[in-house]
N, C-alpha and C positions, 0 to 999 in steps of 0.2 A: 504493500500500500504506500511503497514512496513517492511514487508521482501525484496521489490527489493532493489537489490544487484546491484554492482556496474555491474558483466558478464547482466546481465539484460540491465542495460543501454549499453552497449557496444554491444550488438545483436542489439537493438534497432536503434541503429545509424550505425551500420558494420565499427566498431571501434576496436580493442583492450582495454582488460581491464586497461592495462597499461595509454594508453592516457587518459582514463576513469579518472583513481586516478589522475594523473597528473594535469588534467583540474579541480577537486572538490579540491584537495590540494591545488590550486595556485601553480605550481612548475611547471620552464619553463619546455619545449619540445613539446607543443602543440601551434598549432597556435590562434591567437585570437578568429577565425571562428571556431573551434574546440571547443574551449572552452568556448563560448558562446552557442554551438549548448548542450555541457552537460550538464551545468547549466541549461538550459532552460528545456530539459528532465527531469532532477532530480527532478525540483519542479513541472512539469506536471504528474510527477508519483510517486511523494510522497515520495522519496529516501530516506532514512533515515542513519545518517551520526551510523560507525559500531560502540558498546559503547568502543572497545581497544581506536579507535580515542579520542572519548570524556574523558575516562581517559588519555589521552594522552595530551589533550588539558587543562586540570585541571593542572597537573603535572605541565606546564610549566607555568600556571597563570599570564598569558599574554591578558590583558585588550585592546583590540582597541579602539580609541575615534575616531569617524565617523564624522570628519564637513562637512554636506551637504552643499553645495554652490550652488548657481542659483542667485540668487538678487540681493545679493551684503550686506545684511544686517548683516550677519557672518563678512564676510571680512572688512568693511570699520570700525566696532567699534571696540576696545582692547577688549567687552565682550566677547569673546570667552576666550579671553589667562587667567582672572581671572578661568573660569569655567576649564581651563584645570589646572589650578594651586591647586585647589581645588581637583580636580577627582586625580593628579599625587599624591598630599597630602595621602588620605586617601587610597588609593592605596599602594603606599611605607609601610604605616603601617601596612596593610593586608599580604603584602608579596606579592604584582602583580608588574608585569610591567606594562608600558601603551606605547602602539605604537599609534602615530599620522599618520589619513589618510585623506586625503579628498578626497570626493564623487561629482561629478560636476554631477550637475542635469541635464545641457542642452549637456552631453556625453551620449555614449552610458551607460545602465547602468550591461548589464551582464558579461561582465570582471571585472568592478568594484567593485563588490560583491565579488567576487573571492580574490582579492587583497587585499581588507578590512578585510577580514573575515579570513586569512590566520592564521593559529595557534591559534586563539582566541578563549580564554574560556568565554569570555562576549564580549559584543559589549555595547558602550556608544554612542548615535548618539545625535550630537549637530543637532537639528533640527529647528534654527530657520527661516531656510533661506527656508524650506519645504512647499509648497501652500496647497491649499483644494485639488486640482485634483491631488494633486501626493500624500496623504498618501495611499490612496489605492491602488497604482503603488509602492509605496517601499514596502508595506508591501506582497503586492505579489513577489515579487525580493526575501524577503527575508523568503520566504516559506521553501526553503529550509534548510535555518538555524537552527543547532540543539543546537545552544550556545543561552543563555537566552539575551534580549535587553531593556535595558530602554534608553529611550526618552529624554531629554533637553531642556529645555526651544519650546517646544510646546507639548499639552496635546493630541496630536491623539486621540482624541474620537469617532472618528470613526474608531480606528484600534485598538486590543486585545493586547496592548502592556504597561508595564509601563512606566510614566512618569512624569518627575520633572518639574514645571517651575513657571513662576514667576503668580501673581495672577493680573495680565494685566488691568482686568476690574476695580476692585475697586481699585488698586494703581491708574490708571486716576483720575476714578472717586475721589478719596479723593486730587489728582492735581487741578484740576478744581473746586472744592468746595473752594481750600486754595483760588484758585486765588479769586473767589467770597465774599469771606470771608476777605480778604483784603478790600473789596470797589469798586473792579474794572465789571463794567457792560458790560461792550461793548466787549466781549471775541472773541479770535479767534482760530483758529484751523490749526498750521502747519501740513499736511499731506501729508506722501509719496506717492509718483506715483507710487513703487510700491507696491502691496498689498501682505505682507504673513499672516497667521492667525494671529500672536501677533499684526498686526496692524488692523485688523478687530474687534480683542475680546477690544482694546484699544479706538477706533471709539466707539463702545459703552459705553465704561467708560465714555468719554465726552457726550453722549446722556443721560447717568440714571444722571450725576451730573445736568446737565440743565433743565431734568424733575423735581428734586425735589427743584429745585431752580424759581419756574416758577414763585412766586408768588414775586419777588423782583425785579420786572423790567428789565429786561435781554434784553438788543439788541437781533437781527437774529443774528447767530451765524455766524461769517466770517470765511471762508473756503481757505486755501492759499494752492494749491498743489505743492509739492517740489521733486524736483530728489532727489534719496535718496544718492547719492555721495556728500561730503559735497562742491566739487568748482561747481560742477552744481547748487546745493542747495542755492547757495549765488547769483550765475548769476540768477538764480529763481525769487529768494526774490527781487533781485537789480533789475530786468525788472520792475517786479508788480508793487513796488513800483515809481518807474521813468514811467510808466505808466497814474499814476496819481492815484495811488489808497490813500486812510486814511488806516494805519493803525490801528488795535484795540490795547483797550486803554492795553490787555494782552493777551497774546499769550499761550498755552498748545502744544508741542511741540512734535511727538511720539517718537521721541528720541532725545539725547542728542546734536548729530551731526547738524541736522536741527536745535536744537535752537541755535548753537553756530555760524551756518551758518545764521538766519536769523539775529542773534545781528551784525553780521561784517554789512550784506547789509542795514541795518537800520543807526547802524551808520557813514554809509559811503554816508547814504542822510541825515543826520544834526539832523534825530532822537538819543534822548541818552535815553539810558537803564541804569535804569529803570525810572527815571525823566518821560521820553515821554509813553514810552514804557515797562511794563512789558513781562518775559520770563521765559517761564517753563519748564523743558527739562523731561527727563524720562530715567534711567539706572543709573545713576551717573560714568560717565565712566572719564576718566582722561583728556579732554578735557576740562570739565566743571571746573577746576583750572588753566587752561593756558592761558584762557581769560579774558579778561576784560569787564562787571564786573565778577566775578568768579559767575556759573550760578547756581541758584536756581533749584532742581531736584528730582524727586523720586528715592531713594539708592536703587537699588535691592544686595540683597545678594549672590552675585555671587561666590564665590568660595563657599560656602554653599549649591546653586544648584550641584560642582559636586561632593561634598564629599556627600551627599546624593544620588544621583547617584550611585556612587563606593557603598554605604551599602548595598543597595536594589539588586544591581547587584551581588555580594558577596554572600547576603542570598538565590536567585534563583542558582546559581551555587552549595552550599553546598548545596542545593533539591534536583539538580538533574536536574529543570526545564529547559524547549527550552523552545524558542520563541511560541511553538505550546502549550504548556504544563501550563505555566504560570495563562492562566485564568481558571486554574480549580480551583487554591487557592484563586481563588480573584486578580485583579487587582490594584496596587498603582497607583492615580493623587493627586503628592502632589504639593499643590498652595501656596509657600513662599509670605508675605505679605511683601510688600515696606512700605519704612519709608522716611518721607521728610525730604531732607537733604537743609535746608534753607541757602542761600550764599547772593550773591547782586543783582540780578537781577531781584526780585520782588521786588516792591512800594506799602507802605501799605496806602491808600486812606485815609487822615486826615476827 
């Protein structure tokens, strides 16, 4: 289907070729029902964008960065604005711009492609906020796309597309061994209610540390589920505990939020951290210095994630590669490894 042609689409729908370009350009004059009806033809029929476009689109060397949103896991940390500070970095030095967009998961999504995509010689999709059932829902959206895409902090494995992100599983897993490794047995497990893949590949980082630690006495592992908004996340913690629950004697936290959120509601019932209570957060984002005690956490290298981004995206552009094209050379998952950044919040068991 590479030679249909825009008159193609536009018989196809009893359109004008005009509205046609308009609706694949992003460029008002069309209505949204128009222009989600072309978008949807194009990648049912394989449309292939004309290559004057994509020299066109090189020329202007105009980078989109895609934050998907749905969870709230984007939005409620600073990780995001590091990872854009990074992509804008290595970007300026290449000679790109970078247009900032956001893609709302629970909106319609065929306009949004449209808008996103508008001029753009690369697409950079911060993807952490993306579930299981929707990478093969964007990646069809984005069938049509003949500008190359790497991924952000989730490894779509089940989708043909590069991408960068942090290495989830053993940065836990080496979280939850320090905690053990301190002294502390009785472990527990802040987890959010809601699930995207970094918090599933994460769940298992705490399951391989507890395996290989089986033989040193380990409590059942306590489980504390948390809204992943941090004033929810505190009402959370403060219930449980005013509840009547024991807390464990340390806590593994899947991000930073939650554990800063679970330190306020602990010590707002007479527990002190880390005396009573150790905590252990994950991102190291700028929270974890404004509280007290400043929180113990695994550093991921975020602006790192998007200057590597920006390279990989760079080298698929000077290819030639689309989004469809890319895995014939082979695909990049590249897994940056966290480092613990030790503060006050863990207690080392005398």
């Amino acid at each position: 289907m590479a030679d249909v042609t825009a008159r193609d689409l536009a018989n196809r729908l009893g359109i004008s070729t005009a509205a046609v370009s308009m609706a694949l350009n992003g460029k008002p004059g069309v209505s949204a029902e128009t222009r989600s009806r072309v978008l949807a033809a194009a990648g049912e029929l394989g449309y292939t964008t004309p290559k004057s476009r994509q020299s066109d689109q090189q020329a202007k060397k105009i980078i989109s960065f895609v934050i998907f949103t749905e969870v709230g896991a984007a939005e409620q940390s600073t990780f995001s604005s590091f990872v854009l500070r990074g992509t804008e970095s290595a970007a300026k030095s290449l000679g790109y711009r970078v247009l900032v967009h956001y893609f709302h998961g629970d909106r319609p999504w065929n306009e949004q492609v449209g808008l996103c995509l508008n001029d753009a010689c690369g697409v950079i999709l911060l993807g952490t906020d993306i579930t299981e059932s929707q990478r093969h829902a964007f990646c069809q959206y984005y069938s049509i796309v003949k500008a190359p895409v790497v991924v952000v902090d989730n490894f779509m494995f089940s989708a043909y597309v590069d991408s960068v992100g942090n290495d989830n599983t053993y940065g836990v897993k080496s979280a939850v061994s320090y905690l053990i490794d301190c002294g502390h047995r009785r472990i527990g497990y802040l987890r959010s209610m809601q699930r995207i893949v970094n918090f599933a590949d994460r769940e298992l980082g705490v399951q391989l540390s507890l395996a290989d630690h089986r033989d040193v006495g380990l409590a059942p592992l306590q489980v504390v589920d948390l809204d992943i908004s941090p004033d929810k996340a505190y009402e959370d913690m403060l219930a449980w505990l005013k509840a009547g629950n024991v807390p464990a004697d340390a806590y593994f936290a899947e991000n930073d939020l939650l554990a800063a959120s679970a330190i306020r509601a602990l010590q707002k019932c007479g527990f002190r951290v880390p005396d009573d209570v150790s905590v252990i957060g994950f991102d190291d984002v700028q929270i974890c210095e404004m509280i007290d005690p400043p929180v113990t956490t695994m550093h991921a290298f975020k602006e790192r994630l998007g200057q590597l981004a920006v390279n990989q995206l760079d080298y698929r552009i000077r290819s030639g590669d689309t989004l469809q094209t890319c895995r014939q050379s082979g695909l990049l998952k590249i897994a940056l490894s966290l480092q613990l950044k030790e503060r006050r919040s863990v207690r080392r068991v005398e």
